[in-house]
N, C-alpha and C positions, 0 to 999 in steps of 0.2 A: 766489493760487493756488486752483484751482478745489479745493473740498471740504474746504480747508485750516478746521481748529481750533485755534484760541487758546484755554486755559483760565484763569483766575488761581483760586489758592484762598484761601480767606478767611485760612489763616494768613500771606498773604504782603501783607494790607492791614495786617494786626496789625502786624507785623513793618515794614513800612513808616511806619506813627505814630509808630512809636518813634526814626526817622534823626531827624538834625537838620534842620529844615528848609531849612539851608543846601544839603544834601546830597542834598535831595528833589527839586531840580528835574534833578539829573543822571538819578537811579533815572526818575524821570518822562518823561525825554527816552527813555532806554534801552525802556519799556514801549511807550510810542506806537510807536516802531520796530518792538520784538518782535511787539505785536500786526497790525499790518499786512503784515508780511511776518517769519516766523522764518529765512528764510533768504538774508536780507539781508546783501550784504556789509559787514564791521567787526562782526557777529554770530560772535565767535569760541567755537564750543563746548571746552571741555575736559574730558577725560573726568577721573573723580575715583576714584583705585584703589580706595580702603578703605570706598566709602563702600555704604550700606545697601541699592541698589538699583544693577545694572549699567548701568541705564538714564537714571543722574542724570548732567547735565553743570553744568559748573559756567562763568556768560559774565559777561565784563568788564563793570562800569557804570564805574567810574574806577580810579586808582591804589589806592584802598583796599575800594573796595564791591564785590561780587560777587550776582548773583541762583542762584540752584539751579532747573535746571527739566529736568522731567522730558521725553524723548523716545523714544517709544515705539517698538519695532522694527515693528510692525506698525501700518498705517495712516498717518492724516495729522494726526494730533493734539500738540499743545504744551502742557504744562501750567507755570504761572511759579508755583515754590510758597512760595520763598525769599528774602530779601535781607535783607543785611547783612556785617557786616565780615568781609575776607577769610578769616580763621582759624575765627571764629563762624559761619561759612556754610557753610564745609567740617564744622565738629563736626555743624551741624546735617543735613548732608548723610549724615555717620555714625552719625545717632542714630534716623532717622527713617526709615518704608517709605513706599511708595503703593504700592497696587494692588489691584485687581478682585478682591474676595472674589468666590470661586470657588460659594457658595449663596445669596446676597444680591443678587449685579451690583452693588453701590455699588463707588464709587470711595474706596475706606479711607486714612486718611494717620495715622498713628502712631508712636508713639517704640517702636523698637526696642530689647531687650536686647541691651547691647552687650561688657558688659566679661565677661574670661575669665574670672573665676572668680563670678559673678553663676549663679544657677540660677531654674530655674521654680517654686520652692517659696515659699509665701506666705508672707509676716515673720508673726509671731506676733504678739499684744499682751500686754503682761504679764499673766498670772495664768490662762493658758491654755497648752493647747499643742495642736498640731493630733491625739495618741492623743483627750484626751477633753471636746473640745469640738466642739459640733453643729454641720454645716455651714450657714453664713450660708443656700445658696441651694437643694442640692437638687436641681438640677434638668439631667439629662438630659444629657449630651455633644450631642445631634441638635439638642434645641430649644436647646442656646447654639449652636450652629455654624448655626442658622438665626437667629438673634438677629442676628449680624455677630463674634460671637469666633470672632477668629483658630484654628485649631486648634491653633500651639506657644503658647499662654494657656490654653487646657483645664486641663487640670494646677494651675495657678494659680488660674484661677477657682473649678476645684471642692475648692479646697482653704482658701479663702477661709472664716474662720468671725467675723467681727464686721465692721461695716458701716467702720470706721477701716481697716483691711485693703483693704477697696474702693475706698476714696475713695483710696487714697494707690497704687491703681493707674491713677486716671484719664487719666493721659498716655501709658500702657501698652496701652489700648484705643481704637478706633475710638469714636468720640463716641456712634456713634449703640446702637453694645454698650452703653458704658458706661452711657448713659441707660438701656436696658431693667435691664438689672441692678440699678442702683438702684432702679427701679421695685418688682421682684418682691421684693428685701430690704426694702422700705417694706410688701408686703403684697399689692399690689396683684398681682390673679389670672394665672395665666399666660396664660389666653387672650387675656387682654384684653391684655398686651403683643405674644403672637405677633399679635393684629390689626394693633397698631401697629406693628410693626417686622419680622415677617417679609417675605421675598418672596413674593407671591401667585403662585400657579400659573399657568405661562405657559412661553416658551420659555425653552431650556436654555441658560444663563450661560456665556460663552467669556470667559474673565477674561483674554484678549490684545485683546479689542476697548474698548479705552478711553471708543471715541466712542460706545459705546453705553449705556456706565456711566455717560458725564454723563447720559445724558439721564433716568438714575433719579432719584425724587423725595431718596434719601439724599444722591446723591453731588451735584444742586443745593443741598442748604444748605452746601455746603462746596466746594464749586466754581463759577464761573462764567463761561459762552463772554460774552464780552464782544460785542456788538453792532456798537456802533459807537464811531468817536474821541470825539465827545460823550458816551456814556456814560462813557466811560474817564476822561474827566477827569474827571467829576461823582464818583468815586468815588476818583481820588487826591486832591481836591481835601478831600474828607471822610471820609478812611477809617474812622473809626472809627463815623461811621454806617453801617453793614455790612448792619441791617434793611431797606435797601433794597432788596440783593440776597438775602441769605442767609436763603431763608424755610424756618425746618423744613417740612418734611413735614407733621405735622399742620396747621400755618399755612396749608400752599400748598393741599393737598387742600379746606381751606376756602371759601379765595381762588377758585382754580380750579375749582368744580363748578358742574353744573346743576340748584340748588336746585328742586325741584319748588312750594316753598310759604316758607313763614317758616323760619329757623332761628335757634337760640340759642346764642349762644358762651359760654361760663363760663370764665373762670381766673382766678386769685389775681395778685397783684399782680406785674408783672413778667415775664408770661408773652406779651406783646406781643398782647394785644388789641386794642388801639386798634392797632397795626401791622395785624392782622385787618383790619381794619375800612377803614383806609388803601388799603391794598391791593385791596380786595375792591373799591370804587369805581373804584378804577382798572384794573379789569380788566373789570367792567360795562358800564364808560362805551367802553374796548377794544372788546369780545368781543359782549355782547348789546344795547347800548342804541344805537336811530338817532340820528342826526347831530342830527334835532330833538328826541331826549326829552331829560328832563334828572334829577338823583338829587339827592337829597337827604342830605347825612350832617351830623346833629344828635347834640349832648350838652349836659348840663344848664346847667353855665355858661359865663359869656360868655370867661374867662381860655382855659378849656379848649377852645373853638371855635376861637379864635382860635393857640393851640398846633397845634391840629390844620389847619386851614388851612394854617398858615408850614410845616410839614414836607408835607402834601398837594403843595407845590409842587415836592417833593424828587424827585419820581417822576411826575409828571404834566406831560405837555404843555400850553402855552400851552391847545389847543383843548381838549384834554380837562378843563382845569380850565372851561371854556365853559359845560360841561353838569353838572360838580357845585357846589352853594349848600352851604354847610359855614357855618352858623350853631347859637346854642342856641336852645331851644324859644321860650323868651318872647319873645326879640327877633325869631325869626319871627313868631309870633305877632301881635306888636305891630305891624311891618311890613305883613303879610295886611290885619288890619284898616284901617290906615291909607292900604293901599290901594285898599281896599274903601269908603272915606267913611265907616267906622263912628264915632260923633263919641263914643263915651266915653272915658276915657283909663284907663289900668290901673294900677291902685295896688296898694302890697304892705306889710303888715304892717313897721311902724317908722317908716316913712313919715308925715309931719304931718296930711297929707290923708284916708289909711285911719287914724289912729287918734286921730283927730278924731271920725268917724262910729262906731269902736269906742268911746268913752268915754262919749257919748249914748244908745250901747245898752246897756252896762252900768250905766247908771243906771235902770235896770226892772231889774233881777237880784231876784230875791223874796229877801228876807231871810230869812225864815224856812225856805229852802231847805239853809239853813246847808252854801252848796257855793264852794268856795273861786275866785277870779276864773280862776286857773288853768287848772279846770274846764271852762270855758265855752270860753277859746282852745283847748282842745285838743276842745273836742266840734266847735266851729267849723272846725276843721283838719284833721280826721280824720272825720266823719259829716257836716256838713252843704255843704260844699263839694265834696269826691267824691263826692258821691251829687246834688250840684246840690238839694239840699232848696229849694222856695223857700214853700211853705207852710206852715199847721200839721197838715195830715193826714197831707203827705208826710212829716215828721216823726214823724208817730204811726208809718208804716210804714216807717220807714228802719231800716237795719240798723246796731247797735252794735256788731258782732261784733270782738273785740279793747279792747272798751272794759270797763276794771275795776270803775266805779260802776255798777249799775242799774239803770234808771229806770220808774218804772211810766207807764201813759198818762197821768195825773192829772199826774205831777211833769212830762212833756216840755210837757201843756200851760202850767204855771206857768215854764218855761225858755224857752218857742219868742220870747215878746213880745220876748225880748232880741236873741235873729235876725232876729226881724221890722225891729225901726229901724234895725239895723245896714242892715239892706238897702235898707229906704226912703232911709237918711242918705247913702248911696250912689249911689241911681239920684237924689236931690236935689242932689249937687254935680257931676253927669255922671260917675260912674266905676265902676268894676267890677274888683272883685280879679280875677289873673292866671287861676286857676283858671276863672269863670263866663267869661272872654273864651274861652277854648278851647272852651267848650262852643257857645258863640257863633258860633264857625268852622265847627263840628262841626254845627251847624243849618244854616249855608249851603252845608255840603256838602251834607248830606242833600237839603233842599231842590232841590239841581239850581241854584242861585243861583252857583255858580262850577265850574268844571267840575277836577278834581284834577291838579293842579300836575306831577305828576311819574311817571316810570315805576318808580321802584325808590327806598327808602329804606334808612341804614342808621344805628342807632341806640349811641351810645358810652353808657358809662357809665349804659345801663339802672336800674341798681339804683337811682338816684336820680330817675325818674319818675315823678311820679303817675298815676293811674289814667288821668285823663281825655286826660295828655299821650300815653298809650301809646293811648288810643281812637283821637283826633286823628290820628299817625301812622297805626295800619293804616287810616285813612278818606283819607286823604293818595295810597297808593298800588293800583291795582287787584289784582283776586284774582289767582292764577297763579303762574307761575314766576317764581324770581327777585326775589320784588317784596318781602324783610324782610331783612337783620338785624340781629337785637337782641345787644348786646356788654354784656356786666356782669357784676358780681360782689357778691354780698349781703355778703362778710366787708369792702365799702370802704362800705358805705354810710354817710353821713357825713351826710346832710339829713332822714335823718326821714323820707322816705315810701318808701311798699309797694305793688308792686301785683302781681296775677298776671296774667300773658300770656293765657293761654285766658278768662278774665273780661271783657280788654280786647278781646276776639275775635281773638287772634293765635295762631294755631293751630301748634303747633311738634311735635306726637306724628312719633317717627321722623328729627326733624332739629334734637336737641339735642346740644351737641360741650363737649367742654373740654380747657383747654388746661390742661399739669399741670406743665411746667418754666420756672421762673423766670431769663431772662436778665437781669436788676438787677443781682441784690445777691448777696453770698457766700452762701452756706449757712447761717454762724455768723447771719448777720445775720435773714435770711428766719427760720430755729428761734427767735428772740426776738421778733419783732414777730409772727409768728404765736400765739408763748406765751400772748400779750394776749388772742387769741380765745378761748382754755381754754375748751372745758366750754360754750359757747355754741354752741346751735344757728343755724344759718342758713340761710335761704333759699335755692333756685336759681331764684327768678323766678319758678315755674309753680306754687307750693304743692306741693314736695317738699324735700329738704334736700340743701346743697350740703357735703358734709365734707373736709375740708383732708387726706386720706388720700390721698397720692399726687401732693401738691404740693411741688417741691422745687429747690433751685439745686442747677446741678454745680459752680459757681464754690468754691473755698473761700479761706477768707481768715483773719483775725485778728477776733476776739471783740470786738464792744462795748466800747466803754470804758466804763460806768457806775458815776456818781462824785458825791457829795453834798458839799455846804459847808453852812459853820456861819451864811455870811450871803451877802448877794447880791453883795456888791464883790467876795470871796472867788471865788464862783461867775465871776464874770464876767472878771477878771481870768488866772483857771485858761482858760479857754475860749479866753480872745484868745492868750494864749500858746501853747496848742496852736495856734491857728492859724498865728501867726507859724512855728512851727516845719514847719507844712509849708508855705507859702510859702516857704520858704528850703531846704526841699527838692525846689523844682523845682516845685509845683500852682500851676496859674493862679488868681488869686481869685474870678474866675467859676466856677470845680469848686468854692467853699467855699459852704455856706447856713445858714445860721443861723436856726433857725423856733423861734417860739413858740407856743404856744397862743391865744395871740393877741398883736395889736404889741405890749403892755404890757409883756411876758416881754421884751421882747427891747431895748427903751430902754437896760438898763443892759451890756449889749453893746456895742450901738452906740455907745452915746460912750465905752467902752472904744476902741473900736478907734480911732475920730477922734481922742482923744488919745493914740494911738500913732503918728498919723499913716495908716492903713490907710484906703483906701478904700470904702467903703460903694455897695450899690446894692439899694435895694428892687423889687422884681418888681412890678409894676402888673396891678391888676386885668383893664387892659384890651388888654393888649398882648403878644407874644409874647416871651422870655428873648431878647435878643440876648445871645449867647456873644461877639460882638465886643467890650462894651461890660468893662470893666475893673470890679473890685471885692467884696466879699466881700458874696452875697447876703443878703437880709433878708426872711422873709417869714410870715404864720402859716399853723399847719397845714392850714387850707381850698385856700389860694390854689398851697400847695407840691404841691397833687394835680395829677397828671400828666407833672410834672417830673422829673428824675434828675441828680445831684451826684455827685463821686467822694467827697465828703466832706459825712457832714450832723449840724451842734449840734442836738440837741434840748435847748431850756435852758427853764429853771424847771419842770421836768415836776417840782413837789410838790404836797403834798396841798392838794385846795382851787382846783389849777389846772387838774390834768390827775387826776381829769375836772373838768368846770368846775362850784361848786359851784352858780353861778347856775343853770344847765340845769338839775342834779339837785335841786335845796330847790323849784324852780317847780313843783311838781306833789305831787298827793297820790295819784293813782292808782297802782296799784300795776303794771297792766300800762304802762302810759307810761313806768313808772322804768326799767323792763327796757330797754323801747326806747332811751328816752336814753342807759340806760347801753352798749350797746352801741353805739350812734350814736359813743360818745367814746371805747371802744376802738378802734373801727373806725376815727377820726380819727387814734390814736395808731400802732395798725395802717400805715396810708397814710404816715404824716410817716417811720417809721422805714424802708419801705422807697423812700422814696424813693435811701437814698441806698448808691452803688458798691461803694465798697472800705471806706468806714468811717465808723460809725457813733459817735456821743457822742451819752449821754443823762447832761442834770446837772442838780442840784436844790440849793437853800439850803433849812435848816429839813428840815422832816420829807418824806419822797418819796412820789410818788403811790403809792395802794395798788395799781394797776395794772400797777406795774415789778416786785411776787416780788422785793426786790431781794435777801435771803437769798437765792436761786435763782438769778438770772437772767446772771450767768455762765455757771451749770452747766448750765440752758436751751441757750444761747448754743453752749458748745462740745459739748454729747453730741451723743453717734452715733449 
């Protein structure tokens, strides 16, 4: 029918995961119908007296399932909000509104006040009472009713005086209220919410025209006109991949604009970056890029290219994946040159080949320097490789800045001989660490030797590229619109290197964003794994500082489990049994993971579990999670980044492991120790949000000093 809308809203793909999948292919037959035509015959609406909106009807999928979908007296619009069993769809039909806030234009879906003797007055928490306790928020009747609270919530809201009062009204507001709310009780300024979340001035909101509420940036993350039959199925097919469609607002304003130059995305773990980033290539390769350019979207490791690839395919077309290369740096790198007939081959530290020619150069180290071998790999790794030193003068002028030891000209000249053979014993067996091969690349651009590959780049996981890798890219893409960005977060960096943006020539002044809500993990969980970062300054990429004030999940859940033994069998044995016990509550063994700090931790797990009979499956460096394959995963903290579990062991986090004492005893400088030492919260950081609904962290012997474990309950659950 001509002008006809179909809407589905994301509580009704929720809601859908949860049927049996017996049951899923009828709901599924019923959708493909509705959406093609709502007013198909065997489409029998029924009206529902008592329920929350005069506008709900309530239509058959079988003898026991029912959908709830909303039909509007005005216009041509369908919205499918509901499904599930006949009684349960009706409650939910009585518990629940939809409709066009009348100063916002979103399309609102929330759980109404139902029962009669229920009022708009806020619960108390003990040891308060609303005469003489301060109010939580403060703030204005005008600016919450330009927020999205409802006006019969006024009352409630501004009555509101502890942040556990708030959160236990969240199924009481509009998602996109309840987030500013939180926001402004977290601290965070009022203007800077009205930016985010008021309606910007424009025409005047008729809160009977539905089909013009979808089309606001709110009422898209929680509703969407379905397109076509192939989408529809892509999205019963996987409902609870939802990031597909459901893009907040800040997300999509990202996704969707006309960057005039580079821009920087920032958020904490969780907060769907890399979805950013996903998206944004796929709306490039859409909207601005021709048929012959082509984009490039890079991150640091090869696990993680390869993740990101296998879901890229989740939302792009055959052609459109044509035009994006979605590798990591080195093995582009490696590939360019190899294209190129460059004949040396690229080595990397661990390697027999690089430290072979490392152990010839350390035999010149002047003894009487009395500087620990250490020393030398991190002066190597941090001054003479980003800066491409390949002399001894250029060493006399290279910068040390962040380096703890001093050196006068006298001592770099008695230190340089050892770089010097390194170098020689290098260009002697045909090879070149990873670093000088980028530099490498980075001359044949200049030169005009190959002409630049691509029209637009976008960069994952930032916070772990080097200098020279962040060069390489903006030399990669031309000046102009559209053609950067850069996606990271300083609180995951997990490898050790720094670099700043404007250094690298990546010009971001006026188009830096971030992202501040954590779709992951609970609340409980996000407040501990962030704990870890305490009191540590960090980074936002550009040499300013990125602070964790106004990062947050609205999810809430149940506290950490955090639990120590007296030995490892003890430890391990406790672990498998948890697990068994939620397999037998229904979790697939693929939602279980089990990470170590490295596979060491995790051996005595493992044959735990093999002789209980459970299956095992370790995650491969090189390859994407298949969710098809059966077994309770296995992996350590590096390889677990970018992943998410409904359930995740963090086992052997004790002293000695977490942090690892190897990292922290290799070094004597005192700013390095900083760095590492954060490098291995920041690991710890990452492992623990990887995972959903619940978290275990366990230790035998003594616990890492990292976990506060005195605290870190009370971390865990404060408000």
């Amino acid at each position: 029918m001509e002008g006809l809308q179909v809407a589905i809203s994301q509580d009704f793909f929720t809601a859908f995961a949860r049927i049996p999948r017996s049951k899923q292919k009828k709901v599924n037959e019923f959708v493909s119908k509705f959406r093609n035509n709502p007013h198909a015959s065997g489409i029998n609406y029924e009206k529902i007296n008592d329920a929350a909106s005069s506008q709900y009807r309530s239509v058959r999928i079988d003898q026991d399932y029912r959908g709830i979908v909303l039909k509007p007296e005005k216009g041509n619009v369908y919205l499918l909000l509901w499904v599930d069993k006949h009684n349960a769809a009706y409650d939910w039909a009585r518990r629940h509104r939809c409709e066009v806030n009348p100063l916002t234009g979103s399309l609102q879906l929330y759980e109404t006040i139902h029962d009669e003797g229920q009022t708009d007055a806020a619960p108390v928490t003990p040891g308060s009472t609303s005469e003489d306790a301060e109010p939580l928020l403060g703030i204005r009747s005008r600016e919450l009713l330009r927020l999205g609270v409802p006006e019969d919530r006024l009352a409630q809201v501004q009555g509101l005086t502890a942040m556990t009062q708030l959160e236990g009204m969240e199924s009481q507001l509009p998602v996109e209220a309840f987030e500013a709310l939180c926001f402004l009780a977290d601290g965070v300024p009022l203007d800077e919410v009205m930016e985010e979340y008021a309606l910007p001035d424009g025409p005047e909101v008729d809160p009977e025209d539905v089909s013009a509420a979808l089309q606001r940036a709110q009422s898209r993350r929680r509703f969407h006109v379905v397109g076509d039959e192939l989408e529809l199925q892509q999205m019963l097919e996987a409902p609870l991949e939802q990031w597909r469609v459901f893009l907040h607002p800040t997300q999509r304003r990202l996704v969707e604009r006309d960057w005039n130059g580079p821009v920087r995305v920032l958020g904490g773990a969780g907060t769907g970056k890399t979805v950013v980033a996903m998206h944004r290539a796929r709306w490039l390769v859409k909207t601005i890029l021709k048929p012959s350019e082509r984009l490039l979207l890079t991150t640091f490791t090869r696990n993680l290219a390869t993740d990101i690839e296998a879901n890229l395919r989740k939302i792009c077309s055959a052609d459109q994946m044509k035009q994006i290369e979605v590798t990591n740096i080195d093995a582009w790198v490696h590939r360019f040159l190899k294209r190129e007939s460059h004949s040396a081959r690229i080595v990397y530290p661990g390697q027999e080949a690089f430290e072979k020619c490392w152990k010839r150069g350390m035999q010149l180290a002047d003894g009487a320097l009395e500087l620990p071998d250490s020393f030398y790999e991190e002066e190597w790794r941090r001054v003479i490789l980003p800066q491409r030193v390949m002399s001894q003068p250029e060493y006399f002028k290279a910068s040390r800045a962040g380096r703890g030891v001093p050196l006068s000209r006298k001592q770099r000249a008695r230190i340089w001989p050892v770089f010097e053979e390194v170098r020689f014993q290098l260009h002697q067996a045909g090879a070149m660490i990873s670093e000088d091969a980028v530099f490498t690349v980075l001359d044949m651009l200049a030169e005009g030797a190959v002409a630049r590959p691509y029209r637009a780049a976008i960069v994952d996981e930032a916070q772990d590229f080097g200098m020279e890798a962040l060069k390489l890219i903006r030399a990669l893409v031309p000046d102009g619109k559209n053609n950067l960005m850069i996606v990271g977060d300083g609180h995951q960096r997990i490898y050790g290197r720094k670099a700043s943006l404007s250094q690298c020539g990546i010009d971001i002044r006026g188009r830096g964003r971030k992202l501040r809500i954590n779709y992951r993990t609970t609340e409980q969980i996000r407040r501990l794994a962030t704990a870890v970062l305490e009191g540590v300054d960090v980074d936002d990429l550009d040499n300013g500082n990125d602070p964790v004030k106004g990062y947050r999940s609205l999810i809430q859940g149940q506290p950490p489990v955090i639990k120590g033994f007296d030995t490892e069998l003890e430890e391990s044995s406790w672990v498998v049994g948890e697990i068994e016990s939620l397999l037998a509550e229904g979790m697939r063994s693929q939602d279980i993971c089990v990470v170590g700090r490295t596979i060491t931790q995790l051996k005595a797990v493992s044959s735990a579990l093999q002789q209980r009979g459970l299956e095992t499956h370790g995650i491969s460096r090189d390859s994407a999670d298949n969710t098809h394959i059966g077994g309770v995963r296995l992996a350590n903290m590096h390889r677990i980044k970018g992943l998410e579990f409904k359930a995740v062991f963090l086992v052997g986090v004790r002293d000695g492991v977490v942090p690892l004492a190897l990292s922290m005893t290799h070094t004597e400088d005192p700013i390095e120790k900083r760095a590492r030492d954060l490098n291995e919260r920041a690991l710890l950081h990452v492992a623990g949000t990887r995972a959903v609904h619940s978290l275990y962290i366990t230790w035998s012997g003594e616990p890492s000093p990292l976990l506060k474990v005195g605290n870190a309950a009370e971390i865990a659950t404060a408000g």
